[in-house]
N, CA, C and O atoms as a GROMACS GRO file, in nm:
protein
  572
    1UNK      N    1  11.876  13.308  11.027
    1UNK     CA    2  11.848  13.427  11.107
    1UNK      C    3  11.817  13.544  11.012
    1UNK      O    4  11.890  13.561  10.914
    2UNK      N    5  11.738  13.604  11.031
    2UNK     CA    6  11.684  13.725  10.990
    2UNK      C    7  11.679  13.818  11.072
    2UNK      O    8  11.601  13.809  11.167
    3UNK      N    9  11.765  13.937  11.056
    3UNK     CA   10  11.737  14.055  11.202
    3UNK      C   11  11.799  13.960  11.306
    3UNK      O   12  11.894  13.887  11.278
    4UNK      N   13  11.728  13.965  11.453
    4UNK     CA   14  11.776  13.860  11.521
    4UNK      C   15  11.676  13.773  11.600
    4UNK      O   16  11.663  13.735  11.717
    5UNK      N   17  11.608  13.758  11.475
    5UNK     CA   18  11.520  13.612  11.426
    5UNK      C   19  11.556  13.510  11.351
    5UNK      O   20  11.615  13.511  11.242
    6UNK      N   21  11.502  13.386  11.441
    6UNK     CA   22  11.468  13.256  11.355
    6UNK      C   23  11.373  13.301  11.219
    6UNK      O   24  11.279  13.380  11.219
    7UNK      N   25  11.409  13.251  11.145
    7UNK     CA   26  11.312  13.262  10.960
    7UNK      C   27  11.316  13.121  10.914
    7UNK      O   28  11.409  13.044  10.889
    8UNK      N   29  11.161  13.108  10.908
    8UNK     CA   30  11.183  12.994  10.795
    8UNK      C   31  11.093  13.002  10.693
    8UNK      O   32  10.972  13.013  10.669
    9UNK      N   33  11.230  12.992  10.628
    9UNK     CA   34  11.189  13.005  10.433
    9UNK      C   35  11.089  12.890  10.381
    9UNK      O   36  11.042  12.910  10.270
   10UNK      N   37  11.062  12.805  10.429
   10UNK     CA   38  10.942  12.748  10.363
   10UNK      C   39  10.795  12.785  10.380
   10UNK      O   40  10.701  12.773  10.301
   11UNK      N   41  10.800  12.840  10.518
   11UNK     CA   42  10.650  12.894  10.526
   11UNK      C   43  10.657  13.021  10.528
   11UNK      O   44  10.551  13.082  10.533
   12UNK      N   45  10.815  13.114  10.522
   12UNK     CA   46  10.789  13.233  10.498
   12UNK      C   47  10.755  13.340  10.611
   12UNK      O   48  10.728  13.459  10.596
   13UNK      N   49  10.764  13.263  10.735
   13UNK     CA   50  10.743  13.350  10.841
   13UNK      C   51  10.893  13.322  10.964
   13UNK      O   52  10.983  13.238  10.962
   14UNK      N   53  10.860  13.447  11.069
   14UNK     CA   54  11.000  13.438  11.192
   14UNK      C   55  10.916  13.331  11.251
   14UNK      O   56  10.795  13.306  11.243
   15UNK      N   57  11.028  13.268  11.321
   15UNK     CA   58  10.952  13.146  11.409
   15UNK      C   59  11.069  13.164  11.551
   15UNK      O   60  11.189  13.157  11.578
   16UNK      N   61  10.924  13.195  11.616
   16UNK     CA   62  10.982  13.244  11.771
   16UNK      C   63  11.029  13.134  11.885
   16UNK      O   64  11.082  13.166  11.991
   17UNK      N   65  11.002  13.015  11.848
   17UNK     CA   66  11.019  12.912  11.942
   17UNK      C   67  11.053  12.764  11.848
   17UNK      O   68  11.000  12.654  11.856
   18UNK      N   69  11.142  12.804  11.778
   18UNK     CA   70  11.158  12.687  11.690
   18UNK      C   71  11.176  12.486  11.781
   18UNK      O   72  11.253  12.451  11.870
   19UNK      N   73  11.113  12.435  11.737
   19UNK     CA   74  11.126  12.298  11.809
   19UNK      C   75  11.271  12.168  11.734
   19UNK      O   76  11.320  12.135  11.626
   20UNK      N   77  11.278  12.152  11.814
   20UNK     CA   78  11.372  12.002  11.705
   20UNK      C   79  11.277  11.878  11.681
   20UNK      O   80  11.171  11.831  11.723
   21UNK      N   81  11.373  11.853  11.593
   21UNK     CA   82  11.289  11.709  11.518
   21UNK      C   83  11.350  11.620  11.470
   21UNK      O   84  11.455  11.645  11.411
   22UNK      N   85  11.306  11.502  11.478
   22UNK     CA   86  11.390  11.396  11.383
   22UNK      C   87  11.396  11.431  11.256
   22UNK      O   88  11.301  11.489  11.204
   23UNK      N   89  11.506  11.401  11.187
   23UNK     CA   90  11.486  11.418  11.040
   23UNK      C   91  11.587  11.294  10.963
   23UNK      O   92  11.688  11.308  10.894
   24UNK      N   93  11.519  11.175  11.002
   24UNK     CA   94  11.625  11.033  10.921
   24UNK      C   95  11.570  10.990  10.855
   24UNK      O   96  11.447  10.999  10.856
   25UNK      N   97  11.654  10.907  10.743
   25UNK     CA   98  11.627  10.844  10.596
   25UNK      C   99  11.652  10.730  10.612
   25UNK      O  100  11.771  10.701  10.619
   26UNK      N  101  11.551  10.623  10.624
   26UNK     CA  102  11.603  10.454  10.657
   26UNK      C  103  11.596  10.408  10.564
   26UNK      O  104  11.568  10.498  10.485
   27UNK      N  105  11.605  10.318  10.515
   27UNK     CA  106  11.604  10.177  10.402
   27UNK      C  107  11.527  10.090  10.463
   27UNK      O  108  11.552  10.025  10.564
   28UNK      N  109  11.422  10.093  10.389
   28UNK     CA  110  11.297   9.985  10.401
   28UNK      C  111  11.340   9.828  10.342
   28UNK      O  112  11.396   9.812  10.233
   29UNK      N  113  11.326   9.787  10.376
   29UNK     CA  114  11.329   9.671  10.270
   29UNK      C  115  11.243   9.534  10.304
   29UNK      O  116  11.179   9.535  10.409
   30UNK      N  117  11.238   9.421  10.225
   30UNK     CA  118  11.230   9.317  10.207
   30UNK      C  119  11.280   9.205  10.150
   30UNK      O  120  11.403   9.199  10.145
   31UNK      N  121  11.190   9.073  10.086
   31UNK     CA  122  11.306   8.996   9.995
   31UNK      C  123  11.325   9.050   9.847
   31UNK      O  124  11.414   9.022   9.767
   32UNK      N  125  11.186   9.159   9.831
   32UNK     CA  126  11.217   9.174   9.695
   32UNK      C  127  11.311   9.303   9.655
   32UNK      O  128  11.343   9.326   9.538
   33UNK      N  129  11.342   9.368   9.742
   33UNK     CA  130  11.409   9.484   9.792
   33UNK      C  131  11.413   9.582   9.845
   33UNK      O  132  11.383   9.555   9.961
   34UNK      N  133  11.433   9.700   9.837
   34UNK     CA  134  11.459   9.847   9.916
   34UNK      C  135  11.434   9.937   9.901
   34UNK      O  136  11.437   9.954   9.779
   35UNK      N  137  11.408  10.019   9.947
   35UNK     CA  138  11.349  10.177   9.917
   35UNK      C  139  11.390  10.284  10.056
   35UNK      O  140  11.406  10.266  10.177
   36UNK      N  141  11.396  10.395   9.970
   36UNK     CA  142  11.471  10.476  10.134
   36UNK      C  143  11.307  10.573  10.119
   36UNK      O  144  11.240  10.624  10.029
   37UNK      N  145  11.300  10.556  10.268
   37UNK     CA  146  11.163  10.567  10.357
   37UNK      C  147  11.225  10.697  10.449
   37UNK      O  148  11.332  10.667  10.501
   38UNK      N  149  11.166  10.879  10.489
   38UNK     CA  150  11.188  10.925  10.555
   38UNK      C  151  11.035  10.946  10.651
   38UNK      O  152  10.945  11.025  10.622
   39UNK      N  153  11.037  10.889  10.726
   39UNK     CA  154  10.968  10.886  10.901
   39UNK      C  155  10.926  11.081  10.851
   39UNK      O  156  10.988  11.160  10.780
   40UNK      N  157  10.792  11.098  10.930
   40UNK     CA  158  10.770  11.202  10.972
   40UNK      C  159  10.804  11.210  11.140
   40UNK      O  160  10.788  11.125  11.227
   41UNK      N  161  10.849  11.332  11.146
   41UNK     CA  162  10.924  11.360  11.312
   41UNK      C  163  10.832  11.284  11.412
   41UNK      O  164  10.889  11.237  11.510
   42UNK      N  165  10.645  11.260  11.397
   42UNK     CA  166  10.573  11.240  11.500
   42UNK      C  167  10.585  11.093  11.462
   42UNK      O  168  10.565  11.027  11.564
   43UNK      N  169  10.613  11.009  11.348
   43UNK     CA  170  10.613  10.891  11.408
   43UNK      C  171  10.743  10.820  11.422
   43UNK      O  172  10.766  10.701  11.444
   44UNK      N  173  10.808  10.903  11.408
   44UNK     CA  174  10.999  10.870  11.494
   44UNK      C  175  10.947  10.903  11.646
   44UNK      O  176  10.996  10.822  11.724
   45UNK      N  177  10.883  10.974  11.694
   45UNK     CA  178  10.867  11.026  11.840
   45UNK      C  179  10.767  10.853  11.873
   45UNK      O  180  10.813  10.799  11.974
   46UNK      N  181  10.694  10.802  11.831
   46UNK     CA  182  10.549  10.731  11.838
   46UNK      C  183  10.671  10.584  11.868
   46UNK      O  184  10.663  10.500  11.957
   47UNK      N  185  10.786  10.596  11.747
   47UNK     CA  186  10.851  10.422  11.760
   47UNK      C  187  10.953  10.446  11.916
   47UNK      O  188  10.963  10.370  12.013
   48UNK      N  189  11.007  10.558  11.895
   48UNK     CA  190  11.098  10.561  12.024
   48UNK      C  191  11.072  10.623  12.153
   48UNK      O  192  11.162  10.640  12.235
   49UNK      N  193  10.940  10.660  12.175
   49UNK     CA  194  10.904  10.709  12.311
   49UNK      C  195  10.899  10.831  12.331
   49UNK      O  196  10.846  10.868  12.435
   50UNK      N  197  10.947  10.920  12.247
   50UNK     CA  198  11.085  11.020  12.290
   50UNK      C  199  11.086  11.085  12.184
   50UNK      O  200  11.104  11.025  12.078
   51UNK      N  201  11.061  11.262  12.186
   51UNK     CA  202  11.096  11.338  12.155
   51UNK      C  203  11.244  11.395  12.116
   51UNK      O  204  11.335  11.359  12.190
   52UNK      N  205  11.273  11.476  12.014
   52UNK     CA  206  11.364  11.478  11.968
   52UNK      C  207  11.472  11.552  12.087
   52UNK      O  208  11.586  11.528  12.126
   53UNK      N  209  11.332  11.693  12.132
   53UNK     CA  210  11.450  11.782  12.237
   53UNK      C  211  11.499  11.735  12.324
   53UNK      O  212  11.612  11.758  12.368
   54UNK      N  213  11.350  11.592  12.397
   54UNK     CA  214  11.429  11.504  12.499
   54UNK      C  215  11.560  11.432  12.492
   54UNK      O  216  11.603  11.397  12.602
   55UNK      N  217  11.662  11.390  12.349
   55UNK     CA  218  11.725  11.336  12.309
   55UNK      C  219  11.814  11.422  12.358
   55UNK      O  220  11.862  11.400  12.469
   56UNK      N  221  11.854  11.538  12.282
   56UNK     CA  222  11.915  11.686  12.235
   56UNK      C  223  11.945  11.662  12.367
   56UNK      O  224  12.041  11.589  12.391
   57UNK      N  225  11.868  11.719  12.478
   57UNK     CA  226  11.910  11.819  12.586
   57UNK      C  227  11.954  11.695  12.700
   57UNK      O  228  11.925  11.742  12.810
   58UNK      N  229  12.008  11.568  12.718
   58UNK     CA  230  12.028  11.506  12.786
   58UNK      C  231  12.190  11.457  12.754
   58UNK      O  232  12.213  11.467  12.634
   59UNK      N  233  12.274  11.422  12.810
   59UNK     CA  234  12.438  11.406  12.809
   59UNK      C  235  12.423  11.300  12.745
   59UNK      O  236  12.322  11.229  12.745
   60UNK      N  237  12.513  11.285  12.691
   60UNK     CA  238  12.557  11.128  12.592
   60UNK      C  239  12.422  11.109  12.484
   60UNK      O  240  12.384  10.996  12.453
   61UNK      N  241  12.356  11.228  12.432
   61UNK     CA  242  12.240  11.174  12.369
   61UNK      C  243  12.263  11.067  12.237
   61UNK      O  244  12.204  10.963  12.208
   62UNK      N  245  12.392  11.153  12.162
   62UNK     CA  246  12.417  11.052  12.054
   62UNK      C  247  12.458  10.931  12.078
   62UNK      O  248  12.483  10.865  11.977
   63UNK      N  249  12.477  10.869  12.199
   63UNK     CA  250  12.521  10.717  12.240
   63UNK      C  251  12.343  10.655  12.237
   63UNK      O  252  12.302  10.562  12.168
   64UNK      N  253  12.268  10.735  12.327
   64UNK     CA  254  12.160  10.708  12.359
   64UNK      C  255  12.071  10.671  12.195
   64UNK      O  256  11.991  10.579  12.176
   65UNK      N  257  12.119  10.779  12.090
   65UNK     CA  258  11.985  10.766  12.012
   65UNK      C  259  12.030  10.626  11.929
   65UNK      O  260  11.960  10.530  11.897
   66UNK      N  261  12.169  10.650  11.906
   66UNK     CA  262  12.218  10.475  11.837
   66UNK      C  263  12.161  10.400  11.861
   66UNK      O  264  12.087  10.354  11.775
   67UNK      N  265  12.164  10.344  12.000
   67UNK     CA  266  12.094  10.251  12.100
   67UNK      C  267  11.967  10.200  12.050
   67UNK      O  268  11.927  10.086  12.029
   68UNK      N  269  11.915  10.314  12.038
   68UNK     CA  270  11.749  10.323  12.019
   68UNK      C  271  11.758  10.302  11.886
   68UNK      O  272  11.650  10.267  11.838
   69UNK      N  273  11.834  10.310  11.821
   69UNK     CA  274  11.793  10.316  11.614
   69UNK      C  275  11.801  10.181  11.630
   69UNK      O  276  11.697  10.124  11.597
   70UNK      N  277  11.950  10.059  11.696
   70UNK     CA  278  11.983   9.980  11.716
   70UNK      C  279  11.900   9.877  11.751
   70UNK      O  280  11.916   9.772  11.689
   71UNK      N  281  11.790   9.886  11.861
   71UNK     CA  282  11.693   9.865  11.867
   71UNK      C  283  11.563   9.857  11.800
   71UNK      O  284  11.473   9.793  11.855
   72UNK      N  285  11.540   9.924  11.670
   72UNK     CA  286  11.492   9.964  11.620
   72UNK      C  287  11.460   9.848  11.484
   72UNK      O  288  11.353   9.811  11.437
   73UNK      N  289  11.627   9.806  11.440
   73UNK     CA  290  11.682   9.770  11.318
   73UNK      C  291  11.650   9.610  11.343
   73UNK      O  292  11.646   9.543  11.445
   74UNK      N  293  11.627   9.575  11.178
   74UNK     CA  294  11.564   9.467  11.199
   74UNK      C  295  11.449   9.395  11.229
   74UNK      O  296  11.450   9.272  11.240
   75UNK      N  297  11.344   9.467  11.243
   75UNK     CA  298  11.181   9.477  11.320
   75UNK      C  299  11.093   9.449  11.200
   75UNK      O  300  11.127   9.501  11.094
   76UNK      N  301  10.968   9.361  11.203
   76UNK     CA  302  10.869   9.460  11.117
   76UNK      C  303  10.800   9.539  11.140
   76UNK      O  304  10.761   9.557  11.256
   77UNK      N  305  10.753   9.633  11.012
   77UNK     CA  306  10.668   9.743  11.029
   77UNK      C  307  10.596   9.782  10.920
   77UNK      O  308  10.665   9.801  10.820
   78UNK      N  309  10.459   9.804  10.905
   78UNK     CA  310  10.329   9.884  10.846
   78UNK      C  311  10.366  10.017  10.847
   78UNK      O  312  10.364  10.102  10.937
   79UNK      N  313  10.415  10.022  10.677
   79UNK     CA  314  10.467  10.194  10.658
   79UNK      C  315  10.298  10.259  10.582
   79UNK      O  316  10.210  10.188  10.532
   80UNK      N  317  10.297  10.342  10.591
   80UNK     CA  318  10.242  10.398  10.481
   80UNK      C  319  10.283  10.504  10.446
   80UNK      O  320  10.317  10.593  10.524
   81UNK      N  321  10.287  10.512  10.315
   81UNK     CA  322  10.357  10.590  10.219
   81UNK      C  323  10.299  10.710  10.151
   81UNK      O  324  10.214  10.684  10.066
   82UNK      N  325  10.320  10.805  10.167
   82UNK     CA  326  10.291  10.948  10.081
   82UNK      C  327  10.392  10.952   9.967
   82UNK      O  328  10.498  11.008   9.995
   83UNK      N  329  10.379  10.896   9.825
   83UNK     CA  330  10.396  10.909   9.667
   83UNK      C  331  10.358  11.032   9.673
   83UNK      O  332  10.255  11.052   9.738
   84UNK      N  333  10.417  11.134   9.619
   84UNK     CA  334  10.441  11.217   9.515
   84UNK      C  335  10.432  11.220   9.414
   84UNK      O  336  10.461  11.107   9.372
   85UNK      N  337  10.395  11.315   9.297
   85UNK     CA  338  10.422  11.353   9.171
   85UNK      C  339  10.553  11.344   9.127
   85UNK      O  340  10.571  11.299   9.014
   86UNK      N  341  10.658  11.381   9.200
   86UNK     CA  342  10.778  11.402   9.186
   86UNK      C  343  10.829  11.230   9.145
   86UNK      O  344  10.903  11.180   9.060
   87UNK      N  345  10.752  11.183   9.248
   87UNK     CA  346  10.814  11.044   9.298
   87UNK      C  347  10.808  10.991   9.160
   87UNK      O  348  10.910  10.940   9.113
   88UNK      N  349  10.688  10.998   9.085
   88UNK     CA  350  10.688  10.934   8.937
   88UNK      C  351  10.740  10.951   8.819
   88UNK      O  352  10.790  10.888   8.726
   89UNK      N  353  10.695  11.128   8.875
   89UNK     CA  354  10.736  11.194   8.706
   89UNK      C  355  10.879  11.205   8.701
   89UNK      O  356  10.932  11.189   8.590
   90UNK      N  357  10.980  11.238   8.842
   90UNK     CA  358  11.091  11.228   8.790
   90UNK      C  359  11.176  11.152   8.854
   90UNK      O  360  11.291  11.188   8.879
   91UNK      N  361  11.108  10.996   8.898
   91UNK     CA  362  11.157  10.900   8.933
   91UNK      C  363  11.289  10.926   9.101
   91UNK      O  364  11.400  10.894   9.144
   92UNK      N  365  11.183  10.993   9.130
   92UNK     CA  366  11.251  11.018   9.273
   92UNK      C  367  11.171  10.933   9.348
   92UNK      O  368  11.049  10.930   9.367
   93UNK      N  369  11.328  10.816   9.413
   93UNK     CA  370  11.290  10.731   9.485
   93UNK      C  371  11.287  10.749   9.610
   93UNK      O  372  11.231  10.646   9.646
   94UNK      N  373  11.311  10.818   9.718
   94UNK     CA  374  11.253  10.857   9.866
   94UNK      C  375  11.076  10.876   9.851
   94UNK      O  376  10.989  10.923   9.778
   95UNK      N  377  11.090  10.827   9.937
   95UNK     CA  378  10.929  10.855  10.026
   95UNK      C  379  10.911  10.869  10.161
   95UNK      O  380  10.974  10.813  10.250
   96UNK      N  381  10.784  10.977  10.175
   96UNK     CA  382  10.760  11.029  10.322
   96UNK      C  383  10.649  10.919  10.397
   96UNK      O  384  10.536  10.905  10.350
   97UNK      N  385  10.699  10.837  10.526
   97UNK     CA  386  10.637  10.782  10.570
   97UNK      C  387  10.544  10.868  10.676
   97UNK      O  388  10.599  10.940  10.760
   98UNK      N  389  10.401  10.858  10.669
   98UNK     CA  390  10.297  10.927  10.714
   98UNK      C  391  10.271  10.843  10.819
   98UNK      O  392  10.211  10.890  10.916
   99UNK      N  393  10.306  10.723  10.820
   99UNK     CA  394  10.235  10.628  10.978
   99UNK      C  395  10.288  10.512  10.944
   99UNK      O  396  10.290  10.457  10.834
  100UNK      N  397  10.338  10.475  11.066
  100UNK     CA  398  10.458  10.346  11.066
  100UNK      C  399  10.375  10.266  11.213
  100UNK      O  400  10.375  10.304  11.330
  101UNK      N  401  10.330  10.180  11.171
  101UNK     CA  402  10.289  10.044  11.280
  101UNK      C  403  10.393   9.934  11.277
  101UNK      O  404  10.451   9.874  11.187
  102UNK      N  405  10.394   9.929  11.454
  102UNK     CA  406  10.502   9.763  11.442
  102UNK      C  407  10.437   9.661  11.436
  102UNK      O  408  10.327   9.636  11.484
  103UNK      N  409  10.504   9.600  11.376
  103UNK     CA  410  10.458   9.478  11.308
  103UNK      C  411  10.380   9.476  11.164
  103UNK      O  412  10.365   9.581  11.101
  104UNK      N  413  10.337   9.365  11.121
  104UNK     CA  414  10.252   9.348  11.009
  104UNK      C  415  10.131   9.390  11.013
  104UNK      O  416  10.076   9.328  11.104
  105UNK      N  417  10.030   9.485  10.946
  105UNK     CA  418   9.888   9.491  10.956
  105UNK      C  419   9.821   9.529  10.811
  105UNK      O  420   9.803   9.635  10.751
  106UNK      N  421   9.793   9.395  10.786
  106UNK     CA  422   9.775   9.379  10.659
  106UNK      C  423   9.683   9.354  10.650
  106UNK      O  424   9.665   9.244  10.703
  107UNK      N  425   9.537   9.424  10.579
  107UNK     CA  426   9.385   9.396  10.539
  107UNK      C  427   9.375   9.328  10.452
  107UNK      O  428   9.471   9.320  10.376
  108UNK      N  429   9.253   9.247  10.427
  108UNK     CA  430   9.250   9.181  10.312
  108UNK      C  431   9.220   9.342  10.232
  108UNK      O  432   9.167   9.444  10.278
  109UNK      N  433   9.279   9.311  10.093
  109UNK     CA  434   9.236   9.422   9.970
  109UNK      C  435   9.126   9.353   9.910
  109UNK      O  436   9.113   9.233   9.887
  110UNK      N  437   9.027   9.478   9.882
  110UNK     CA  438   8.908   9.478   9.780
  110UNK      C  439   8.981   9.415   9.631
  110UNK      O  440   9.101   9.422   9.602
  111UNK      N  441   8.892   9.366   9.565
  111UNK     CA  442   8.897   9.370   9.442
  111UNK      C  443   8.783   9.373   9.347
  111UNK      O  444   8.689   9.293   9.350
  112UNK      N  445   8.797   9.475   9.258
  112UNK     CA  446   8.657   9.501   9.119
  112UNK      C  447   8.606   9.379   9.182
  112UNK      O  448   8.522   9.392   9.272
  113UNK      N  449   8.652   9.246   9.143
  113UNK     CA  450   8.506   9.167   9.128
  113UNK      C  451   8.471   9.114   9.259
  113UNK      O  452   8.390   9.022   9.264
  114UNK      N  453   8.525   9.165   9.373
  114UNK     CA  454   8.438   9.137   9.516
  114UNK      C  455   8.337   9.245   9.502
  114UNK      O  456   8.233   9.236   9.567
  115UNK      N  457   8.356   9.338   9.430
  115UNK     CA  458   8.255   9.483   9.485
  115UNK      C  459   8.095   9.407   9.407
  115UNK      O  460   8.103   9.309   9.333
  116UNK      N  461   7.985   9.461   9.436
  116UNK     CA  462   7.879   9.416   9.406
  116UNK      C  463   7.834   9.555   9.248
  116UNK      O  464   7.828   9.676   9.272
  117UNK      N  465   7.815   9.506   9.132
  117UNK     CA  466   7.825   9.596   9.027
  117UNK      C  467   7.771   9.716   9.002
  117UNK      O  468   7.648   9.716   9.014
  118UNK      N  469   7.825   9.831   8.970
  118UNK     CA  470   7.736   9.940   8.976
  118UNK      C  471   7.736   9.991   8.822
  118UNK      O  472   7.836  10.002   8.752
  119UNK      N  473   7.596  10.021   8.782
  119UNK     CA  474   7.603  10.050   8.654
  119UNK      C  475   7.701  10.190   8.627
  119UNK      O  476   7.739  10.276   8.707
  120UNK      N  477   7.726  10.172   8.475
  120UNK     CA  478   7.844  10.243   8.424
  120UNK      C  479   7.757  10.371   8.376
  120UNK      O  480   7.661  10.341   8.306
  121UNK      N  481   7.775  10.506   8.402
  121UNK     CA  482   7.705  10.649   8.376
  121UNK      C  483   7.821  10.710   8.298
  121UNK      O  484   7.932  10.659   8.313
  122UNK      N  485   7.804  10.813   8.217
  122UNK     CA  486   7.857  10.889   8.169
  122UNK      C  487   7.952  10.994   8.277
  122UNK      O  488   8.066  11.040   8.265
  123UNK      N  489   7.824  11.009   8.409
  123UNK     CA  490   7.905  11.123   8.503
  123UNK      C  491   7.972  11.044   8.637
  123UNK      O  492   7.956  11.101   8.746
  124UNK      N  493   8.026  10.950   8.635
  124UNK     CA  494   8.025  10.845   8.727
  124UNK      C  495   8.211  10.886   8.713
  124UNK      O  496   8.268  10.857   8.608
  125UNK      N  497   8.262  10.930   8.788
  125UNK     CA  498   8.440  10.998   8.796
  125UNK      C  499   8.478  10.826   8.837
  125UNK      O  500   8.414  10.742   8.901
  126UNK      N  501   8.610  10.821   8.767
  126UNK     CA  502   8.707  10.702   8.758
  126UNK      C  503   8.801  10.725   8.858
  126UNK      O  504   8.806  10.824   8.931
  127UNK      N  505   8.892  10.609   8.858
  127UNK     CA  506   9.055  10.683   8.976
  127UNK      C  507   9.149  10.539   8.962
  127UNK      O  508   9.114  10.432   9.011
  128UNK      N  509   9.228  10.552   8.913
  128UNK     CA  510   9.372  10.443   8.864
  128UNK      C  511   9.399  10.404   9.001
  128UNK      O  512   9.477  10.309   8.996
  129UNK      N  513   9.360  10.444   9.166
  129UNK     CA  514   9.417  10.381   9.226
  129UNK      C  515   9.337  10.307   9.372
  129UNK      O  516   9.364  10.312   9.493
  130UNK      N  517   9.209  10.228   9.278
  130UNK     CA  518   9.170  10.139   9.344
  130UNK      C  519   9.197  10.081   9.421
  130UNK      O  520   9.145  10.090   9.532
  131UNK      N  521   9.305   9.983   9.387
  131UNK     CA  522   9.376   9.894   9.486
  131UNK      C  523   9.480   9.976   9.590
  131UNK      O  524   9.580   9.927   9.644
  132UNK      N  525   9.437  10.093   9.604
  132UNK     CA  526   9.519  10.152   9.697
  132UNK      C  527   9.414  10.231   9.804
  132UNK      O  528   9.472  10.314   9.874
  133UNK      N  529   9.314  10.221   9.819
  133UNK     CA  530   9.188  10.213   9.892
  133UNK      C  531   9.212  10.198  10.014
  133UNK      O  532   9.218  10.281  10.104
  134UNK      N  533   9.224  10.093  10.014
  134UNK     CA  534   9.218  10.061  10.148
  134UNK      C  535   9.288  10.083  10.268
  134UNK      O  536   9.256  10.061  10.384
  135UNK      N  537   9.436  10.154  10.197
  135UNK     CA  538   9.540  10.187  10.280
  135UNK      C  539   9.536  10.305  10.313
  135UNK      O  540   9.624  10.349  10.387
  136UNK      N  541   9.446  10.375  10.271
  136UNK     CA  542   9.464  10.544  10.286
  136UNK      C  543   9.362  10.591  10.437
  136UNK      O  544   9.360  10.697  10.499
  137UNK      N  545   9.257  10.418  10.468
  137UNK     CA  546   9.222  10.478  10.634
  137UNK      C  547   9.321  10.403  10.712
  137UNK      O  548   9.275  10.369  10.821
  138UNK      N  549   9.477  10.355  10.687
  138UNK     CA  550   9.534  10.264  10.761
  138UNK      C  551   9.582  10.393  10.920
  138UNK      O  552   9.647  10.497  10.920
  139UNK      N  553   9.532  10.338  11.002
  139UNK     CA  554   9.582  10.454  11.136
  139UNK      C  555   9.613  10.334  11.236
  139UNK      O  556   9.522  10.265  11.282
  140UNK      N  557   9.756  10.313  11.271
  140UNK     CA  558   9.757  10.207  11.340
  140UNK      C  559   9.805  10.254  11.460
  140UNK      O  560   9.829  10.374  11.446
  141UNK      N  561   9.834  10.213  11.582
  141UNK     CA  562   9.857  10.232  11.678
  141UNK      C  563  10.002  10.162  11.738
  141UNK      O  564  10.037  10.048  11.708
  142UNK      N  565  10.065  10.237  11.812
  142UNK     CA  566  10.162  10.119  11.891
  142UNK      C  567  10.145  10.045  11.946
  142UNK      O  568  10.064  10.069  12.036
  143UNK      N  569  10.193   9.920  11.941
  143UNK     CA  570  10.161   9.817  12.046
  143UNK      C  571  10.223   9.779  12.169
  143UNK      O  572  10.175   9.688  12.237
   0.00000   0.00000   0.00000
């Protein structure tokens, strides 16, 4: 509170109608192991139906949202991942999941020698993360 305003210090402005949101840290995993994965609020709303205030403002919500995590646990799912700078340079292992599909949806990946050859130029810009191409139009839908 500022005066007798909502403030928020990250963007620096009063915020007149502040909303709620999910804000959870899961553990991803597989056979080869784990990583803690935090959901953006819209695709926690996208897996459970349901808005956060709808949760909030209804009786017994914290029985209710268990339920639903409960439900939840154990599933597969198509994360995609927003890496950071942080994430590398100072080995900070959380990551922000940008879009979570249920189930598996897995493209075949390009590789250099499927692509058909393009000559090598002096002004021709490089990028270390080729094999990560293909995931950056991943927009999946619920099923």
């Amino acid at each position: 509170m500022v005066d007798e305003y909502l403030f928020c210090y990250n963007y620096k402005r009063t915020v007149p109608h502040p909303q709620k949101k999910f804000e959870l840290t899961v553990v991803a995993s597989n056979d080869t192991g784990g990583i803690k994965v935090v959901p953006e609020d819209q695709q926690v709303c996208m897996l459970i139906g349901k808005r956060a205030r709808q949760l909030v403002d209804t009786k017994g919500s914290a029985k209710e949202f268990l339920q639903i995590l409960k439900e939840l646990d154990n599933k597969d799912y198509t994360l995609k991942l927003r890496i950071k700078e942080f994430n590398i340079l100072d080995k900070i292992e959380v990551y922000w999941a940008t879009n979570i599909c249920n189930g598996f949806k897995l493209e075949e990946l390009d590789t250099i020698e499927d692509k058909e050859e393009v000559p090598q130029t002096a002004t021709q810009a490089t990028t270390s993360t080729y094999h990560l191409e293909v995931m950056l139009d991943l927009n999946c839908q619920s099923s």
